[in-house]
C-alpha positions in Angstrom: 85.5 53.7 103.6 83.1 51.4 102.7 80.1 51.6 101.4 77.1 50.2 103.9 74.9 47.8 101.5 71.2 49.1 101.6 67.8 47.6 101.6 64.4 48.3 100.1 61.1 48.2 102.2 60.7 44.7 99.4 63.4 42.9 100.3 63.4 43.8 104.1 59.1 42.4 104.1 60.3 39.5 102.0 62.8 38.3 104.3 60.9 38.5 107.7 57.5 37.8 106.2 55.4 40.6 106.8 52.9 42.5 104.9 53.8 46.4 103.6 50.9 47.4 106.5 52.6 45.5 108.9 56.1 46.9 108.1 54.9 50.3 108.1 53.4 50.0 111.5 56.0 49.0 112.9 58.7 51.4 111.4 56.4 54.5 112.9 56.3 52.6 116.2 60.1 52.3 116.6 60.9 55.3 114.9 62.8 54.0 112.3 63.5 56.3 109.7 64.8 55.0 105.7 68.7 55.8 105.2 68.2 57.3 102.1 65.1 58.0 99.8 64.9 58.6 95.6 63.2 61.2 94.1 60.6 58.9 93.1 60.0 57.8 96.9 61.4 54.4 96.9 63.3 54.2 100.7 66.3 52.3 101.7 67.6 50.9 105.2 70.6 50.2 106.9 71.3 46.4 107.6 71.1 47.2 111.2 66.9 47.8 110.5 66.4 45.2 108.2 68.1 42.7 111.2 66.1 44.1 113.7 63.0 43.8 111.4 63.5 40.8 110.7 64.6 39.3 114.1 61.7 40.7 115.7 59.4 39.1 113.5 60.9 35.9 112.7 61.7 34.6 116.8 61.0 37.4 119.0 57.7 39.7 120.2 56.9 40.1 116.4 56.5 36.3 115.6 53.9 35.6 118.3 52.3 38.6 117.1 51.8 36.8 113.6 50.8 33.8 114.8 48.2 35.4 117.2 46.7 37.2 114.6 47.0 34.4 112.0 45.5 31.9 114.3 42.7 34.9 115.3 42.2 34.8 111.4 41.5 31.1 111.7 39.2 31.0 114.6 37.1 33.9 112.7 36.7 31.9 109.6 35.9 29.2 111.6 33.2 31.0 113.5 32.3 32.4 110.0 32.0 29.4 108.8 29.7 27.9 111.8 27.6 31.4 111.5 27.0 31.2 107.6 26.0 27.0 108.1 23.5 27.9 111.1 22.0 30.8 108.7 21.4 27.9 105.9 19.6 25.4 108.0 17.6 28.3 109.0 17.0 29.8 105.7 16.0 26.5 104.9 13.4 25.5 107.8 11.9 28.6 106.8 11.9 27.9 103.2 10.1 24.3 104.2 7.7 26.3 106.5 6.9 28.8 103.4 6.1 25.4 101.2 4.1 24.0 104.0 1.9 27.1 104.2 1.5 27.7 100.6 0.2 24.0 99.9 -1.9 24.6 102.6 -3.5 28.0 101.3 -3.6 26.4 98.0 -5.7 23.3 99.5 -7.7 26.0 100.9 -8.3 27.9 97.7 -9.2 24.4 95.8 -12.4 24.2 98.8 -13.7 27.9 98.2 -13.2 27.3 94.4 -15.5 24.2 94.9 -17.8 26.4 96.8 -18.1 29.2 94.5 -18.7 26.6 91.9 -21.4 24.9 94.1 -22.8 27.8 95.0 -22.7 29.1 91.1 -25.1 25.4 90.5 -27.7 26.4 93.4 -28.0 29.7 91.9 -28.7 28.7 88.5 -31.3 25.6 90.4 -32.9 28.5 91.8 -33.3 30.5 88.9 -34.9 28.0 87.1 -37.2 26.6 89.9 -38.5 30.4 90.1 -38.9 30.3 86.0 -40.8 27.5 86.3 -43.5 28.6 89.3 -43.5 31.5 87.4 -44.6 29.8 84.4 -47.3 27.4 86.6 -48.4 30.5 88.4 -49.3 32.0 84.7 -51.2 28.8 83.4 -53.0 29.0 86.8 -53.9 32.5 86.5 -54.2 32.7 82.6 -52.6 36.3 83.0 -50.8 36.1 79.4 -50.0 40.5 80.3 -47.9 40.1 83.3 -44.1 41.2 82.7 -41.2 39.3 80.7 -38.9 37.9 82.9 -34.9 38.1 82.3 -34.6 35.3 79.5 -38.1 34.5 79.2 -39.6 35.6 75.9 -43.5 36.8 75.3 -43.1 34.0 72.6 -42.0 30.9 74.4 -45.4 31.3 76.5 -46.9 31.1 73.0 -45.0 28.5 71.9 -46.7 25.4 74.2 -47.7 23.1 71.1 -52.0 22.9 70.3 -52.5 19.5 72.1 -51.2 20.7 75.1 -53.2 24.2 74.8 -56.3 21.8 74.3 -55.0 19.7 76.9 -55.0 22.5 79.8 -58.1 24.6 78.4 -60.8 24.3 80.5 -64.5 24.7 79.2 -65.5 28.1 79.0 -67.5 27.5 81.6 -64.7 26.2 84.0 -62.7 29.5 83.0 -65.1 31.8 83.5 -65.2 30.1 87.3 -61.4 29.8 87.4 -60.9 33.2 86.5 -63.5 34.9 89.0 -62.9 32.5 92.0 -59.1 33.5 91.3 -60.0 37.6 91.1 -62.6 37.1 94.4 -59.1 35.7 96.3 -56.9 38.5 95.0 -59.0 41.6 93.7 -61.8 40.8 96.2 
């Protein structure tokens, strides 16, 4: 008696071109069982399984099978492919809209940094127009005792040189009449 020459689940996928899942799916489906296994787990099979293996998979049911499911591979990478592209253009319309609005808030920060700059320059106009009325309104009054003023020292009231003082004081006579027809509007 001979002995029947025996094949491992390697040789039998090399030969018909199948992957180990593939194989093993379709051993459980058609019930094939391995001939003989080793203690360590590696199965062998009769020539009569690796034949029908192989045949199946190489011109009958098995082989349209493959090329289904490679050419299903093919069509999803190609849809894949197509997805992935349309997700770039729109990753980058939006990344054009993101620039567009963020030279436009930037052109809009420039104006209300020029109006907080033109608004700092009337402020400080201001201030020193009131300074300066306040300063006429004390020549006009005389009154040397009304309140310092933020910035304003006691001394640069004092400080007006001697030809002006001689310049803007009156007679005594004119005081004296400036002063009271001043107190008759406002103490009268």
């Amino acid at each position: 008696m001979t002995e029947e020459k025996l094949y491992t689940i390697s040789e039998i996928i090399k030969d018909a071109g199948i992957a180990r899942s593939t194989f093993d799916k379709f051993a459980k489906a058609n019930n094939l069982r391995p001939v003989k296994t080793e203690k360590r787990g590696k199965k062998f099979y009769s020539l009569k399984d690796k034949e029908f293996i192989v045949k199946h998979y190489i011109s009958g049911k098995g082989k349209e099978e493959k090329e289904k499911f490679t050419n299903h591979k093919a069509e999803k990478h190609d849809e894949i492919v197509e997805l992935l592209r349309e997700q770039v253009q729109q990753l980058k319309q939006a990344n054009e809209q993101l620039v567009h609005d963020n030279d436009i808030l930037t052109d809009q920060l420039k104006a209300k940094d020029e109006q907080i700059s033109a608004a700092h320059q009337l402020a400080d106009q201001a201030q020193k127009l009131h300074l300066g009325l306040e300063r006429q309104v004390k020549v006009l009054t005389g009154d040397a005792d009304t309140p310092v003023v933020d910035g304003e020292t006691s001394e640069s009231d004092n400080s007006v040189s001697s030809d002006q003082k001689s310049a803007e004081e009156p007679t005594d006579a004119k005081k004296a009449t400036h002063q009271s027809w001043w107190r008759n509007i406002f103490h009268g």
